[in-house]
Kinemage of the C-alpha trace (Angstrom):
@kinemage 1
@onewidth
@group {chain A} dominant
@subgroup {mainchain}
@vectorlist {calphas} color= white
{ca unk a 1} P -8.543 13.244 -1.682
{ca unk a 2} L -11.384 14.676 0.104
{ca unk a 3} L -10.262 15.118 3.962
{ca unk a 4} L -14.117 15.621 5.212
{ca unk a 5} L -16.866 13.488 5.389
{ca unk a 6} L -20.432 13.734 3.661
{ca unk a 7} L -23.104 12.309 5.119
{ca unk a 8} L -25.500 10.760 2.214
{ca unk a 9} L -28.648 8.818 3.531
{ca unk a 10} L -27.357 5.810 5.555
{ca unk a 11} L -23.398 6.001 3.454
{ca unk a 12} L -20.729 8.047 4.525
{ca unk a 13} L -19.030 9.620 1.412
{ca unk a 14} L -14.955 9.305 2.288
{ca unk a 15} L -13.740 9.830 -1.115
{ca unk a 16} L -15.161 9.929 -4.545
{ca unk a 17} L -12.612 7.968 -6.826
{ca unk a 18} L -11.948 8.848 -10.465
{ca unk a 19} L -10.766 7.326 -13.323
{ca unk a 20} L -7.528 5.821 -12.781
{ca unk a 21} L -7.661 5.197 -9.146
{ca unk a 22} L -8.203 2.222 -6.841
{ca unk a 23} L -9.026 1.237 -3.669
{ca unk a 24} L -8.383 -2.342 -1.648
{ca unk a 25} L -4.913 -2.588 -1.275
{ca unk a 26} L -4.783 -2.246 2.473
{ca unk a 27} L -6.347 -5.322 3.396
{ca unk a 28} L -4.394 -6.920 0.484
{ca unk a 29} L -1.088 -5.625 2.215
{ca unk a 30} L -1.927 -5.807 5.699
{ca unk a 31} L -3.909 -9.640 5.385
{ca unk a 32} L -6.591 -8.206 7.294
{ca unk a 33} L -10.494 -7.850 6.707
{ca unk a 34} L -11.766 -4.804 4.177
{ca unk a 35} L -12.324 -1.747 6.095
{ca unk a 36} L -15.123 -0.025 4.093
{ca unk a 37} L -17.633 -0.832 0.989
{ca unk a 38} L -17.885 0.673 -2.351
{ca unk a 39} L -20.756 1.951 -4.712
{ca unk a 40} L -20.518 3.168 -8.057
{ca unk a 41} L -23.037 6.018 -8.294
{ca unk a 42} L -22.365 5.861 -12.433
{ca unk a 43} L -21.440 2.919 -14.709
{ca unk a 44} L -18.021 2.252 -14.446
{ca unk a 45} L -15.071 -0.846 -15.648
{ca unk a 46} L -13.444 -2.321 -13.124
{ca unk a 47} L -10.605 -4.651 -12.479
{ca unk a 48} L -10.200 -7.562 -9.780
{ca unk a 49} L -6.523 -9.235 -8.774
{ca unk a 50} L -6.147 -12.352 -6.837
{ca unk a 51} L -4.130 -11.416 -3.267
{ca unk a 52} L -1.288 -13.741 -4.278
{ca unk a 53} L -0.569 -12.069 -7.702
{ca unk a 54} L -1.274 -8.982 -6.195
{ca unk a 55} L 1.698 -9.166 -3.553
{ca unk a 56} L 4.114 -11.025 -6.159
{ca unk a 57} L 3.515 -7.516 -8.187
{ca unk a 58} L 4.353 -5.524 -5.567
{ca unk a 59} L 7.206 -7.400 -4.455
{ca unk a 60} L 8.767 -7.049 -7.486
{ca unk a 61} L 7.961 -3.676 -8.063
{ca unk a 62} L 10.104 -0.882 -5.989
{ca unk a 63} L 8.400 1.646 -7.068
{ca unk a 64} L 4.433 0.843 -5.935
């Protein structure tokens, strides 16, 4: 993880992600309102979960 930030036009670069990685799951945890955007700066796949089968996976899973 990158512990500074970059200043890129109007965006603040906190962390470049690669592949593998994922982002979202503290609003999805906490219930409360996303804390930052994203924006792929290269073609990417990406995956979306609904917030109920989200927290019935991690329920159920001790070790996430």
């Amino acid at each position: 993880k990158k512990t500074q930030f970059k200043y890129k036009g109007n965006y603040v670069v906190i962390n470049e992600l690669t592949a593998g990685n994922y982002f979202g799951e503290i609003a999805a945890i906490s219930n409360m309102r996303r804390s930052a955007s994203v924006i792929a700066i290269s073609p990417m796949v990406i995956g979306k979960i609904k917030i109920d089968k989200f927290r019935t996976f991690m329920y159920s899973n001790n070790n996430f």
